[in-house]
PDB file with SEQRES, HELIX, SHEET and CRYST1 records, atoms N, CA, C and O in Angstrom:
SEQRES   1 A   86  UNK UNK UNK UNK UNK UNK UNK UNK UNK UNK UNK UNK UNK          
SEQRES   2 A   86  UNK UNK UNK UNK UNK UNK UNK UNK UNK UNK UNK UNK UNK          
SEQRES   3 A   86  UNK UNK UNK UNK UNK UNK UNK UNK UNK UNK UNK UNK UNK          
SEQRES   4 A   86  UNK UNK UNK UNK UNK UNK UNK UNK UNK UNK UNK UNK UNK          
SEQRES   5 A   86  UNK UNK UNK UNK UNK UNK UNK UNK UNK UNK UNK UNK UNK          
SEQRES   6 A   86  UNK UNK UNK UNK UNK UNK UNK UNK UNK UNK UNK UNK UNK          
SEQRES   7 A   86  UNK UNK UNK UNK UNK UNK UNK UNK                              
HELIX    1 AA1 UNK A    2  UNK A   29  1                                  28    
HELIX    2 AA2 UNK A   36  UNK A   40  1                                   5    
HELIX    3 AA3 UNK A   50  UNK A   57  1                                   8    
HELIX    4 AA4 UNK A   60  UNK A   62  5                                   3    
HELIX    5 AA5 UNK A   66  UNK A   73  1                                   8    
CRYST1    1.000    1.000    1.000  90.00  90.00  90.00 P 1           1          
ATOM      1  N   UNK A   1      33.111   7.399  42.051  1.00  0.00           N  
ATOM      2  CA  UNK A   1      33.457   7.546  40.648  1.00  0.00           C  
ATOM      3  C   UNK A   1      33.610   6.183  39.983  1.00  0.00           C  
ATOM      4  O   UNK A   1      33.133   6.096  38.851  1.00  0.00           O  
ATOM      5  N   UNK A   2      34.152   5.187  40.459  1.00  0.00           N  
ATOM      6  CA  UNK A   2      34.515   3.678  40.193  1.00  0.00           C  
ATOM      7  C   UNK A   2      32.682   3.460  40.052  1.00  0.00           C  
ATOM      8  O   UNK A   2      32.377   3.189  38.891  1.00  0.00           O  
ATOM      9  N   UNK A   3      32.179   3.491  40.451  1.00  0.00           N  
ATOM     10  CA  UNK A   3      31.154   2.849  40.504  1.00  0.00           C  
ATOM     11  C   UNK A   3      29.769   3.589  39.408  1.00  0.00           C  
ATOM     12  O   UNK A   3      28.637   3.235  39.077  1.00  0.00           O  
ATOM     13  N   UNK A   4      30.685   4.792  39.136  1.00  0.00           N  
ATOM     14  CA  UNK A   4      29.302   5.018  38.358  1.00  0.00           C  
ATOM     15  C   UNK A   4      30.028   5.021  36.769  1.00  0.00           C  
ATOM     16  O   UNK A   4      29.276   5.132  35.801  1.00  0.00           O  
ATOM     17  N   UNK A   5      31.524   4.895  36.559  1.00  0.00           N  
ATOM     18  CA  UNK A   5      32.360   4.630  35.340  1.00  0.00           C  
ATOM     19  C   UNK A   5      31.621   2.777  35.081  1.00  0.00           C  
ATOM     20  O   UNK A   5      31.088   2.420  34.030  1.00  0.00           O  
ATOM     21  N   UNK A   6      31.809   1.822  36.401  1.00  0.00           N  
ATOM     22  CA  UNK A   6      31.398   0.454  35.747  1.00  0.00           C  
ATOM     23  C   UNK A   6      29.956   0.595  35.713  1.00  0.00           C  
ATOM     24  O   UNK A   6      29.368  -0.162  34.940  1.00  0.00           O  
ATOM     25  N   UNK A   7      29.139   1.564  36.520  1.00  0.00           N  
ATOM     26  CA  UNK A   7      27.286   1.214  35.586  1.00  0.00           C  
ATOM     27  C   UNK A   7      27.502   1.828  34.135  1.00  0.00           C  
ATOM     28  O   UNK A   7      26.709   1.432  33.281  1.00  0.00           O  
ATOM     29  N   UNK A   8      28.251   2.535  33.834  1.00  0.00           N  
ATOM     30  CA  UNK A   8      28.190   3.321  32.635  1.00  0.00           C  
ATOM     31  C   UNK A   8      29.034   2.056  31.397  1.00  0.00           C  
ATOM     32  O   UNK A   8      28.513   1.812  30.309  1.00  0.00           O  
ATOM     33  N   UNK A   9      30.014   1.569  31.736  1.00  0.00           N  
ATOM     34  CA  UNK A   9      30.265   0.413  31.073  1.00  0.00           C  
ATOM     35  C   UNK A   9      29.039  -0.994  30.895  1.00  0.00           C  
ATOM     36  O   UNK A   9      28.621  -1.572  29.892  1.00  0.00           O  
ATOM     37  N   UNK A  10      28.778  -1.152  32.215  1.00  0.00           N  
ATOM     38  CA  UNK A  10      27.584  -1.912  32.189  1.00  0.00           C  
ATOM     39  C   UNK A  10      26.670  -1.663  30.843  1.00  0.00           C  
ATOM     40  O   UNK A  10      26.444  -2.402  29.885  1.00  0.00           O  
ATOM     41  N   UNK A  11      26.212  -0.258  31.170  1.00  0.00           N  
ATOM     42  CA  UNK A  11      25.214   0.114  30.008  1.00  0.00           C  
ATOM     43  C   UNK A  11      25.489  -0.444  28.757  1.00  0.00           C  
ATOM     44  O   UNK A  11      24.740  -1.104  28.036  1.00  0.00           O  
ATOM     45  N   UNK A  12      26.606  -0.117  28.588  1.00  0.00           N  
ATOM     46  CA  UNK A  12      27.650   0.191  26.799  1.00  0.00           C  
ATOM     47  C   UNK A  12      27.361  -1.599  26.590  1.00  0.00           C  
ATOM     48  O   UNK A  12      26.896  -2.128  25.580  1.00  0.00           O  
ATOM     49  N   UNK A  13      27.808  -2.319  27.919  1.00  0.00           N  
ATOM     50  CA  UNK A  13      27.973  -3.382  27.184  1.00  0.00           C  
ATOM     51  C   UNK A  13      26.293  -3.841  27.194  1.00  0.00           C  
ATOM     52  O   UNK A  13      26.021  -4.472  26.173  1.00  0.00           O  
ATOM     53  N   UNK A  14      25.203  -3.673  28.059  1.00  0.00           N  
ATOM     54  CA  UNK A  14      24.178  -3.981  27.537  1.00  0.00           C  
ATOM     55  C   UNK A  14      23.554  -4.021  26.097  1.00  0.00           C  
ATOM     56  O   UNK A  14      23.043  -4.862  25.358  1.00  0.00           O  
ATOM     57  N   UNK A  15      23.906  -2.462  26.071  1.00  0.00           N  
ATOM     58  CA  UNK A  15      23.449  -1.985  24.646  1.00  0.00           C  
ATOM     59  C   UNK A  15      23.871  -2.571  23.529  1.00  0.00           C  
ATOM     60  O   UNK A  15      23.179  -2.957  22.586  1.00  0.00           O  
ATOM     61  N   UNK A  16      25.270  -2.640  23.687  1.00  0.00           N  
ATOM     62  CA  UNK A  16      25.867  -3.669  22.798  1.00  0.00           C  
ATOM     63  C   UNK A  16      25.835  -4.544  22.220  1.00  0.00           C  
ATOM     64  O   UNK A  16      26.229  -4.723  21.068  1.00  0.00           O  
ATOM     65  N   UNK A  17      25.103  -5.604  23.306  1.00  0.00           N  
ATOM     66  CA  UNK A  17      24.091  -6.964  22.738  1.00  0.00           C  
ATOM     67  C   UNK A  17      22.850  -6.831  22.368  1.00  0.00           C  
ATOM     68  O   UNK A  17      22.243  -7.697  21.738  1.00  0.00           O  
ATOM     69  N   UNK A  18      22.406  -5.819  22.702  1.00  0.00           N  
ATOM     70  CA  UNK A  18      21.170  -5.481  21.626  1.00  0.00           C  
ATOM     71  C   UNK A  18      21.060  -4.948  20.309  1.00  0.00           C  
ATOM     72  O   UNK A  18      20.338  -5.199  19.344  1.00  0.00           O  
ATOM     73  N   UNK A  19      22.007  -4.117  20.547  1.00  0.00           N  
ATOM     74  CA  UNK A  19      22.591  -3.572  19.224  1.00  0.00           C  
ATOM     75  C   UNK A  19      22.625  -5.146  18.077  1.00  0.00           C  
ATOM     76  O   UNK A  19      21.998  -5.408  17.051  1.00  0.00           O  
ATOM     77  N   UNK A  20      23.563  -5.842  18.790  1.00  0.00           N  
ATOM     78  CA  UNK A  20      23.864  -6.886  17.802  1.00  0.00           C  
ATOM     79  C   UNK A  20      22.683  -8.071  17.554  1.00  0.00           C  
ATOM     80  O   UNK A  20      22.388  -8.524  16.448  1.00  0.00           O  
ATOM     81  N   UNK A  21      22.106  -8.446  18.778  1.00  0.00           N  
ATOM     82  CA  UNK A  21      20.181  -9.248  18.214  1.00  0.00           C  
ATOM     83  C   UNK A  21      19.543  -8.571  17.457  1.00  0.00           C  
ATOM     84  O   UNK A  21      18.965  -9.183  16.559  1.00  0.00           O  
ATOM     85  N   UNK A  22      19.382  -6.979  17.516  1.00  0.00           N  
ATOM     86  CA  UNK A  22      18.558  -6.139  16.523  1.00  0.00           C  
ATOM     87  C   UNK A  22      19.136  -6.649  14.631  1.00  0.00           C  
ATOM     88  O   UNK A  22      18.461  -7.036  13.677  1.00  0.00           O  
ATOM     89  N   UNK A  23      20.929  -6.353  14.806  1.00  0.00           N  
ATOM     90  CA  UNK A  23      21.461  -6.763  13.575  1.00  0.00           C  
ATOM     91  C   UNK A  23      20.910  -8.089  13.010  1.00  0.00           C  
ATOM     92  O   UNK A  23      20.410  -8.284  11.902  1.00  0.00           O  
ATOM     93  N   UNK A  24      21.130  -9.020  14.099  1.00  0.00           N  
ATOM     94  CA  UNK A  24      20.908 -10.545  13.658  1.00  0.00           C  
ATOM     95  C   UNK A  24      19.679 -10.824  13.226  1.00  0.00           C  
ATOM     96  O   UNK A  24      19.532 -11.629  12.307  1.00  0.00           O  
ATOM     97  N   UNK A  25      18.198  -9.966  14.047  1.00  0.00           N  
ATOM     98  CA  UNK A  25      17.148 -10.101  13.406  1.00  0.00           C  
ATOM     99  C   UNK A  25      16.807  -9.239  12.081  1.00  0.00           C  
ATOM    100  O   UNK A  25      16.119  -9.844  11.259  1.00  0.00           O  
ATOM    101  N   UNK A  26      17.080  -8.280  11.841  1.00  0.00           N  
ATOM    102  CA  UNK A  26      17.536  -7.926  10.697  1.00  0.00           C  
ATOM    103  C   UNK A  26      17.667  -8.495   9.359  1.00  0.00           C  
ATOM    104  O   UNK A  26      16.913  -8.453   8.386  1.00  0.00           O  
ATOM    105  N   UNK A  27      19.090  -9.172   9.594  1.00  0.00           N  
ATOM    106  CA  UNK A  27      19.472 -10.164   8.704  1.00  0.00           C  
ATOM    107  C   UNK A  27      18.811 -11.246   8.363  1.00  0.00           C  
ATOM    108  O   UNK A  27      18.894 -11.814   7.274  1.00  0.00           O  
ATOM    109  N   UNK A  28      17.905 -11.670   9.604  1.00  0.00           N  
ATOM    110  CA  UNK A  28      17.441 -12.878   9.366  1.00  0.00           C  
ATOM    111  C   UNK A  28      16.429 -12.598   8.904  1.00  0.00           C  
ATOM    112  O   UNK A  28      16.114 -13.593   8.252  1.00  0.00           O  
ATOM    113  N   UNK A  29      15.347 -11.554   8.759  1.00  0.00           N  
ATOM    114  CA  UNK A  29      14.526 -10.873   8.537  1.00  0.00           C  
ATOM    115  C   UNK A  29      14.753 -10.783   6.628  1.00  0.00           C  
ATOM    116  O   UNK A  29      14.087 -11.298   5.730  1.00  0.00           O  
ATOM    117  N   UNK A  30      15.873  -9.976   6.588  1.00  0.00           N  
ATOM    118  CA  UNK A  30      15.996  -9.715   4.840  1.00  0.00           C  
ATOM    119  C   UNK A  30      16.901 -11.032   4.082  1.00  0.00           C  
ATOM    120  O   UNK A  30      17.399 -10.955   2.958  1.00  0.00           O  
ATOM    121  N   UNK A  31      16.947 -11.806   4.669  1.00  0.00           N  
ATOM    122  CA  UNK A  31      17.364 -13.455   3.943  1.00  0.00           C  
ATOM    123  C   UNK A  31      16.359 -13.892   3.623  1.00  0.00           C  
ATOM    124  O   UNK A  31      16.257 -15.119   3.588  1.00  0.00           O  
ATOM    125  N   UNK A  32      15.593 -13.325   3.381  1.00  0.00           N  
ATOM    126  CA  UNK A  32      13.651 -13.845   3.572  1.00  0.00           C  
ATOM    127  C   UNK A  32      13.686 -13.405   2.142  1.00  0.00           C  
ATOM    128  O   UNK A  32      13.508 -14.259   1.273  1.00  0.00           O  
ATOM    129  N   UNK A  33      13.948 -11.854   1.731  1.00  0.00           N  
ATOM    130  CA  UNK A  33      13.629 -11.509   0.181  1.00  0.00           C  
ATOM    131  C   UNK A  33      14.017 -11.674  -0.269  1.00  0.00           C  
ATOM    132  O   UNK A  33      15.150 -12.027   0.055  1.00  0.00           O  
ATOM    133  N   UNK A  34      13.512 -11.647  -2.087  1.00  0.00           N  
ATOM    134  CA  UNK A  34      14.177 -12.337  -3.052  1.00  0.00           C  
ATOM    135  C   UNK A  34      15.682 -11.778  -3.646  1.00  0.00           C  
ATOM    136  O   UNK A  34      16.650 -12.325  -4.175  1.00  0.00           O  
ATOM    137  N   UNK A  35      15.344 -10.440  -3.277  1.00  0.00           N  
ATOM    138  CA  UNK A  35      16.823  -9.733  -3.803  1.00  0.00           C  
ATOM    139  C   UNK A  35      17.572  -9.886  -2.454  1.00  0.00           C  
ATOM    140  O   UNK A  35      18.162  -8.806  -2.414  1.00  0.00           O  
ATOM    141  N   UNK A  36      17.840 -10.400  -1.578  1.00  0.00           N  
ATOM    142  CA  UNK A  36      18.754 -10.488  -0.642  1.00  0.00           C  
ATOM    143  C   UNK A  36      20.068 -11.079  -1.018  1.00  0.00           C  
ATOM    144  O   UNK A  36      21.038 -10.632  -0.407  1.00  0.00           O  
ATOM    145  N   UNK A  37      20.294 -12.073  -1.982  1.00  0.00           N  
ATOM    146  CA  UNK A  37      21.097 -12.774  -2.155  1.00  0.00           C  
ATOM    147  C   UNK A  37      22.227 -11.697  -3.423  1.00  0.00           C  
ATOM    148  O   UNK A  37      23.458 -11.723  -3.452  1.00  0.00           O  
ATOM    149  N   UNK A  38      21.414 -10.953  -4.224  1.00  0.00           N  
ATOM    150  CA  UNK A  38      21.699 -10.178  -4.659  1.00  0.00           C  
ATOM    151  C   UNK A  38      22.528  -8.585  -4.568  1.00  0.00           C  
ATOM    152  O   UNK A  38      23.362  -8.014  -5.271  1.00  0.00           O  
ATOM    153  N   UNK A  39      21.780  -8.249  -3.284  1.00  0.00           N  
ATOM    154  CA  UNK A  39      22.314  -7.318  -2.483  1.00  0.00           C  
ATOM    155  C   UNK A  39      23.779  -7.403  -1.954  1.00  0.00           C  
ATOM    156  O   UNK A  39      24.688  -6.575  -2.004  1.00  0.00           O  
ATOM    157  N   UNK A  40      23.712  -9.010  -1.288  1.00  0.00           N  
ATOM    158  CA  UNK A  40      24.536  -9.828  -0.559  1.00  0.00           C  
ATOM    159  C   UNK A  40      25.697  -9.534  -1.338  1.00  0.00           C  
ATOM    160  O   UNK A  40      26.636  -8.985  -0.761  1.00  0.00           O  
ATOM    161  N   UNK A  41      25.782  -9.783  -2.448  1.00  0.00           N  
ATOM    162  CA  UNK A  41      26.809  -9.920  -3.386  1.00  0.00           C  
ATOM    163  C   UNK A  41      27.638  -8.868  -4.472  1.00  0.00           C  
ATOM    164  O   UNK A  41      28.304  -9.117  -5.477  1.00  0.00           O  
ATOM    165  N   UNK A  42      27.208  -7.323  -3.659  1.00  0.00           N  
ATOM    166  CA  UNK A  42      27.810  -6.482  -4.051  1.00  0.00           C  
ATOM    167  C   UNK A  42      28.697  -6.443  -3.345  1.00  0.00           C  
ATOM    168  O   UNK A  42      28.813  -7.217  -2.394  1.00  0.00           O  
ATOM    169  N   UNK A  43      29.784  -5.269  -3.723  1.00  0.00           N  
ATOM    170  CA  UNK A  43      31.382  -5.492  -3.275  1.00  0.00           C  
ATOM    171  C   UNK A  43      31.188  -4.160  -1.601  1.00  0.00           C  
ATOM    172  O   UNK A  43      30.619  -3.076  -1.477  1.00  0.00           O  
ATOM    173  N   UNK A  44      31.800  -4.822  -0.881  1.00  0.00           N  
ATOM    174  CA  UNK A  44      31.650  -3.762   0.390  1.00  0.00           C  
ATOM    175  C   UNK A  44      30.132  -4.092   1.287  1.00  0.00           C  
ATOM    176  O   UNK A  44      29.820  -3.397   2.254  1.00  0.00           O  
ATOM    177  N   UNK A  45      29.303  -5.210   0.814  1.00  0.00           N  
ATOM    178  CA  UNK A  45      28.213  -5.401   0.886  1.00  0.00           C  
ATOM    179  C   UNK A  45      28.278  -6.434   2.557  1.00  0.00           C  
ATOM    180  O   UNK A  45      28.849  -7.476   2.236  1.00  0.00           O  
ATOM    181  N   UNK A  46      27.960  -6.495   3.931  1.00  0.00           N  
ATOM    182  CA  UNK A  46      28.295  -7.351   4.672  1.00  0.00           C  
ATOM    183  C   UNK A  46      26.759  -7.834   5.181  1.00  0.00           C  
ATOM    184  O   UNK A  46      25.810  -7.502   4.470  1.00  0.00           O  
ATOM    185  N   UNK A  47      26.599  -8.332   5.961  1.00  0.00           N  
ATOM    186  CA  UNK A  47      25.166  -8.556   6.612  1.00  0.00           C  
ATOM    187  C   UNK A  47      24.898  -7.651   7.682  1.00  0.00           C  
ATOM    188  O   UNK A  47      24.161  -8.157   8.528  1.00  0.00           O  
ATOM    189  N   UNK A  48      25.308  -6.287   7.965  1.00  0.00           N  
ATOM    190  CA  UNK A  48      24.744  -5.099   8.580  1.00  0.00           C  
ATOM    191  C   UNK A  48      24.391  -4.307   8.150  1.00  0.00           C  
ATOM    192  O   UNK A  48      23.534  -3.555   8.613  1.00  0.00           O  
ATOM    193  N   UNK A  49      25.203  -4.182   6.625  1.00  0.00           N  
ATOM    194  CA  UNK A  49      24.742  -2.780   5.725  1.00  0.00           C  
ATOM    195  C   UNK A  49      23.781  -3.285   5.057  1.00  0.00           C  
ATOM    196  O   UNK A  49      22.711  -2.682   4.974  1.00  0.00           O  
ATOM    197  N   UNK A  50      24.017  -4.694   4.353  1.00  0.00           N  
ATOM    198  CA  UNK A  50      22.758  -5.409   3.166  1.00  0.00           C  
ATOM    199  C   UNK A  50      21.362  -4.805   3.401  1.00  0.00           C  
ATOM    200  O   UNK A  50      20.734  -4.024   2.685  1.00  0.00           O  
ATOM    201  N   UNK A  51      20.959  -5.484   4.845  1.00  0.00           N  
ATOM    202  CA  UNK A  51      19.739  -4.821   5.386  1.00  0.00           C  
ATOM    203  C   UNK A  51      19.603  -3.968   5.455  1.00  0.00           C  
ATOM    204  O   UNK A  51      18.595  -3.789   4.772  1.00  0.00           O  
ATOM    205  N   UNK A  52      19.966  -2.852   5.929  1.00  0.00           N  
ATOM    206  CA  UNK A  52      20.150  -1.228   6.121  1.00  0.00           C  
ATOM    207  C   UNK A  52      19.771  -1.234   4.986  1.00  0.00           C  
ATOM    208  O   UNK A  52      18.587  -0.911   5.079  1.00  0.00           O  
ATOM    209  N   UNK A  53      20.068  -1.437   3.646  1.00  0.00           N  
ATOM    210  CA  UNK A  53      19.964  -1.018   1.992  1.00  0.00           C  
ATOM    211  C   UNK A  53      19.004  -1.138   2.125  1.00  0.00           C  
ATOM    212  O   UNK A  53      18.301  -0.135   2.256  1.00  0.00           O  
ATOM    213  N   UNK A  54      18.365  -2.596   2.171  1.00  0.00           N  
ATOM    214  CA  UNK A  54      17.257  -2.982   1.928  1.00  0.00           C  
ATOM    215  C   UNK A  54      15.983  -2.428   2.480  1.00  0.00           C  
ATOM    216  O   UNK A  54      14.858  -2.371   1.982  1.00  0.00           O  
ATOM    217  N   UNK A  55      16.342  -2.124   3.372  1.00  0.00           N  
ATOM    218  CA  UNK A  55      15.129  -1.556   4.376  1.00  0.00           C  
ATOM    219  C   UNK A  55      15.056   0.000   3.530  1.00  0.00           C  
ATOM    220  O   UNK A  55      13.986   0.565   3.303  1.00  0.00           O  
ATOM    221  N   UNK A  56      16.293   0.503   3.158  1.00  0.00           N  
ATOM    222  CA  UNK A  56      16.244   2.068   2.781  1.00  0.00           C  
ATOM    223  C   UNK A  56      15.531   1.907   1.199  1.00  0.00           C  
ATOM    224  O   UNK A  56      14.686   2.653   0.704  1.00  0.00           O  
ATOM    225  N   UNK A  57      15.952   1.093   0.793  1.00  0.00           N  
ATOM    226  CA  UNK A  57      15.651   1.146  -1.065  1.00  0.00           C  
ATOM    227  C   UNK A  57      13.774   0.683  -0.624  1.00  0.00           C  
ATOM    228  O   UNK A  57      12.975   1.617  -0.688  1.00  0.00           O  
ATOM    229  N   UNK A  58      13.427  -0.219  -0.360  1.00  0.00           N  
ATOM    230  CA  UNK A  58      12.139  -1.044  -0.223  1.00  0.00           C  
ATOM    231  C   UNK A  58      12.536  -1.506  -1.189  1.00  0.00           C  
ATOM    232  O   UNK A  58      13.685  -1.665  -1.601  1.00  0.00           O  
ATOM    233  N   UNK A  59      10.846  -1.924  -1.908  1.00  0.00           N  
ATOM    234  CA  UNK A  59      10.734  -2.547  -3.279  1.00  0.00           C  
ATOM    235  C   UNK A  59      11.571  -1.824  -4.637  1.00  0.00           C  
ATOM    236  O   UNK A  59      11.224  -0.832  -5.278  1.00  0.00           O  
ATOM    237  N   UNK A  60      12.748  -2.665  -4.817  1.00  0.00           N  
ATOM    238  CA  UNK A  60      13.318  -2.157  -6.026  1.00  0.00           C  
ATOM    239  C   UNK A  60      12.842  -1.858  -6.857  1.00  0.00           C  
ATOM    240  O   UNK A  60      13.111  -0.919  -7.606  1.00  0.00           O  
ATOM    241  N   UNK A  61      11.529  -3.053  -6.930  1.00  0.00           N  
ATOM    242  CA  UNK A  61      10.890  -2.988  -8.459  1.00  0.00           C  
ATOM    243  C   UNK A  61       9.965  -1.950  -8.978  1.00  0.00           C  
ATOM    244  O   UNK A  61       9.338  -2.228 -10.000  1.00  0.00           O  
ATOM    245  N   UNK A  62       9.762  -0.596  -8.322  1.00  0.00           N  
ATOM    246  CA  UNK A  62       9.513   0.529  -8.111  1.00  0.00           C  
ATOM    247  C   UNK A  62      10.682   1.205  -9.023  1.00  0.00           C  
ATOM    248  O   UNK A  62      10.415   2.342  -9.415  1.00  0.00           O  
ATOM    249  N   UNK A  63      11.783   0.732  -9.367  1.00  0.00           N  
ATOM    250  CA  UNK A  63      13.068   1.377  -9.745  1.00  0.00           C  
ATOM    251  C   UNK A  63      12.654   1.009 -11.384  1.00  0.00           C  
ATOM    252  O   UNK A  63      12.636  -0.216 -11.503  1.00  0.00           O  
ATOM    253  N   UNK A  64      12.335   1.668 -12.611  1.00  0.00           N  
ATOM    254  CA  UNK A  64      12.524   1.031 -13.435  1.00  0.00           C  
ATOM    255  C   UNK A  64      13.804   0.829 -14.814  1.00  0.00           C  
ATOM    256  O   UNK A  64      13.986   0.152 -15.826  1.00  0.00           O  
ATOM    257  N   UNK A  65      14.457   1.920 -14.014  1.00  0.00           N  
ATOM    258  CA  UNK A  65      16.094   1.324 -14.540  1.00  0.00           C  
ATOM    259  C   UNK A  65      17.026   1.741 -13.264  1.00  0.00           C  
ATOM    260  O   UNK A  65      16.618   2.351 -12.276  1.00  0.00           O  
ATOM    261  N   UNK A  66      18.660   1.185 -13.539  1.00  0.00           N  
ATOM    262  CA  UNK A  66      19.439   1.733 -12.636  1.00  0.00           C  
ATOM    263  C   UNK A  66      19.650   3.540 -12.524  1.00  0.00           C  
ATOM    264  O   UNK A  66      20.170   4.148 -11.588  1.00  0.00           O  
ATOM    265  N   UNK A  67      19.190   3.995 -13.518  1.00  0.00           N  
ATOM    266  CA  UNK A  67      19.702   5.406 -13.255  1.00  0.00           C  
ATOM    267  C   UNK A  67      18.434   6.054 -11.881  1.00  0.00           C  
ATOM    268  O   UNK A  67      18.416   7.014 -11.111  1.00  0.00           O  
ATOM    269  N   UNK A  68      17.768   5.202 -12.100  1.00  0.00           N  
ATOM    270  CA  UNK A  68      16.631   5.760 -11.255  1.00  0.00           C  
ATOM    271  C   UNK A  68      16.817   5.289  -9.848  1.00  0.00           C  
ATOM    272  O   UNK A  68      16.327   5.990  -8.962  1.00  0.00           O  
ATOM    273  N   UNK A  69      17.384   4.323  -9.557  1.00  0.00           N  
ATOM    274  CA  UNK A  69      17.903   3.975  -8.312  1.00  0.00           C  
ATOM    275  C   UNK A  69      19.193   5.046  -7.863  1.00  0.00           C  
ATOM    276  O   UNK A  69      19.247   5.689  -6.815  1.00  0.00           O  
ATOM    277  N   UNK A  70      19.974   5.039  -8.719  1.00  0.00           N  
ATOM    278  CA  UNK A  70      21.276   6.121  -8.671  1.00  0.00           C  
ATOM    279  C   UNK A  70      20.531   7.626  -8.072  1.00  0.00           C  
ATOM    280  O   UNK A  70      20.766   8.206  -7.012  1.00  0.00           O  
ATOM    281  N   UNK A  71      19.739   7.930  -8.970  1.00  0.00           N  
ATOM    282  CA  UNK A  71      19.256   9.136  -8.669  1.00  0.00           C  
ATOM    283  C   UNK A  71      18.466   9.586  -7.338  1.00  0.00           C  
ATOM    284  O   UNK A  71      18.316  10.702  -6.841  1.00  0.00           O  
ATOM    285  N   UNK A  72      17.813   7.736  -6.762  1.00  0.00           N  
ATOM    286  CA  UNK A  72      17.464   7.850  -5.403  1.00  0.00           C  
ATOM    287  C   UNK A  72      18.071   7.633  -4.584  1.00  0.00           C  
ATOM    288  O   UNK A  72      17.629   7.579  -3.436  1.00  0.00           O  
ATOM    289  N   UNK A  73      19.169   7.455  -4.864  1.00  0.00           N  
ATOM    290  CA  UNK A  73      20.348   7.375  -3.791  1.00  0.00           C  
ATOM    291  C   UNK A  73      21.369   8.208  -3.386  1.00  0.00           C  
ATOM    292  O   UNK A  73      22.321   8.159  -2.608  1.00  0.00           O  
ATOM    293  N   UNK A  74      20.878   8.981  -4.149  1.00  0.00           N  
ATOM    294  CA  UNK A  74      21.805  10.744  -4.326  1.00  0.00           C  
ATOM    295  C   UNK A  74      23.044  10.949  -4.532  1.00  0.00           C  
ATOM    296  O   UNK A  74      23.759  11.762  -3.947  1.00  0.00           O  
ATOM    297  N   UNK A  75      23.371  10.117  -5.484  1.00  0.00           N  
ATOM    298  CA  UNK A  75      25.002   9.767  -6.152  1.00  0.00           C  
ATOM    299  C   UNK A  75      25.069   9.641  -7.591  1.00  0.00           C  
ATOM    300  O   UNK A  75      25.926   8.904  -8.078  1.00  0.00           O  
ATOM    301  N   UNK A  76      24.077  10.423  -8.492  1.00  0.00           N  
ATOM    302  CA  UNK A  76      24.017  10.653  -9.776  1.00  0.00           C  
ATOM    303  C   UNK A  76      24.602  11.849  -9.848  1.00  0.00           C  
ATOM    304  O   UNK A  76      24.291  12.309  -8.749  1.00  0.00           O  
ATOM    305  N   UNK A  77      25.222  12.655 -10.371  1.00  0.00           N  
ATOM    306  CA  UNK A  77      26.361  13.603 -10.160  1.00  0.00           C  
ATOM    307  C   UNK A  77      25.389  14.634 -11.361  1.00  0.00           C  
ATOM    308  O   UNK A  77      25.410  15.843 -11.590  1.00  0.00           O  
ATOM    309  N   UNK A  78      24.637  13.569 -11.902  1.00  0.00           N  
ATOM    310  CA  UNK A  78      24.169  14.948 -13.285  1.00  0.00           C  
ATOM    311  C   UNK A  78      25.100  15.346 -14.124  1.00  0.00           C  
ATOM    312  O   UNK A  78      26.289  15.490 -13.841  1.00  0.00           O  
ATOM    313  N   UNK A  79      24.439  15.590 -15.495  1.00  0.00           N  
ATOM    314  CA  UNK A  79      25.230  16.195 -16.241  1.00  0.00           C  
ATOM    315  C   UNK A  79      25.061  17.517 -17.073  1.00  0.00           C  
ATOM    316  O   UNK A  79      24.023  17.552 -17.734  1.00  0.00           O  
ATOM    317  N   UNK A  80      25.530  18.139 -17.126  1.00  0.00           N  
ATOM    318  CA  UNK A  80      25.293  19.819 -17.591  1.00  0.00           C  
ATOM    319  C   UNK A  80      25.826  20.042 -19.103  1.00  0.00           C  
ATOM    320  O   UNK A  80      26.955  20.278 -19.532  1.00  0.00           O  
ATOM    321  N   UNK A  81      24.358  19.848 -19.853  1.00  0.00           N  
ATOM    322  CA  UNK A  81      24.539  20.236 -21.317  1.00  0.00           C  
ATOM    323  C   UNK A  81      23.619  21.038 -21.730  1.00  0.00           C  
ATOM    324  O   UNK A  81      23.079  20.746 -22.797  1.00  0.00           O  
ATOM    325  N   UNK A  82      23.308  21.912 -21.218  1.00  0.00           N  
ATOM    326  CA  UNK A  82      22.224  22.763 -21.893  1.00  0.00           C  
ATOM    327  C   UNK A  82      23.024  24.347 -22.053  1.00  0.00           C  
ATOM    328  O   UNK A  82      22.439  25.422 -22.181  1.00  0.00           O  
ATOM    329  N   UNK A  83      24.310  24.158 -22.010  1.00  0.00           N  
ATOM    330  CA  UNK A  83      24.653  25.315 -22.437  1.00  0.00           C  
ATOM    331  C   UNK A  83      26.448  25.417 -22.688  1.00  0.00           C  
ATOM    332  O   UNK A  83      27.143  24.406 -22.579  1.00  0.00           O  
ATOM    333  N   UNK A  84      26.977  26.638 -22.995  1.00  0.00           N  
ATOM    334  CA  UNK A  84      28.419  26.773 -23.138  1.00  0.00           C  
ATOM    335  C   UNK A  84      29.275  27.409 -21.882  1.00  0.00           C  
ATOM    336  O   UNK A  84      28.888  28.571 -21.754  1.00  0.00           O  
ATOM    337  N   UNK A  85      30.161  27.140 -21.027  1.00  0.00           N  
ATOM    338  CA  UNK A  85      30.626  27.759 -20.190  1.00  0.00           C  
ATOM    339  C   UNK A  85      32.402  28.666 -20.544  1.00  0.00           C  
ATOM    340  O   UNK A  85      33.240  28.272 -21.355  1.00  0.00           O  
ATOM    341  N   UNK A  86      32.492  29.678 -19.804  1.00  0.00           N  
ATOM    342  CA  UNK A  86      33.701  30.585 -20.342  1.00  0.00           C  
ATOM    343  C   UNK A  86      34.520  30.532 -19.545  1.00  0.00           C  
ATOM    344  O   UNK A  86      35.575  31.145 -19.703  1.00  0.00           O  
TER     345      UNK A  86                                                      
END                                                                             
C-alpha cells in the first residue's frame, strides 16, 4: 500500500511540473500579442487565466463592440422589452 500511495504521489507531483511548463509556455506564448498587455491589466486578471482568455476569445478584432464580446462570453443577461408583465 506504501508503495503504490508514493507512485501515486510521484505521479501528482510529475504532473504538476508539467502542468506548470505548459502554463509558463503559455504565457510566454501570449506576451507575444498585441492585446496581452491589455488583457494583463484587467482586475482578477493573473498570467494563467490571461492566456486561457486569450486563447478562448482569439482575435478580438472579430468583436466589433463590447456588447458583442459580452454576448460571446455568455454574461449579457438580456433585456426584456417587448412586452408588459402581471
Amino acid at each position: 500500500t506504501k508503495h503504490i500511495i508514493r507512485q501515486a504521489i510521484d505521479q501528482l507531483n510529475s504532473t504538476s511540473v508539467t502542468v506548470e511548463t505548459i502554463r509558463t509556455l503559455m504565457n510566454e506564448t501570449a506576451s507575444k500579442l498585441p492585446e496581452y498587455s491589455i488583457v494583463m491589466q484587467f482586475k482578477g486578471i493573473g498570467p494563467s487565466l490571461g492566456p486561457r482568455l486569450m486563447a478562448e476569445i482569439g482575435d478580438v478584432t472579430r468583436f466589433t463592440h463590447k456588447g458583442a464580446l459580452t454576448a460571446f462570453a455568455g454574461v449579457d443577461p438580456g433585456v426584456n422589452e417587448s412586452g408588459s408583465y402581471a
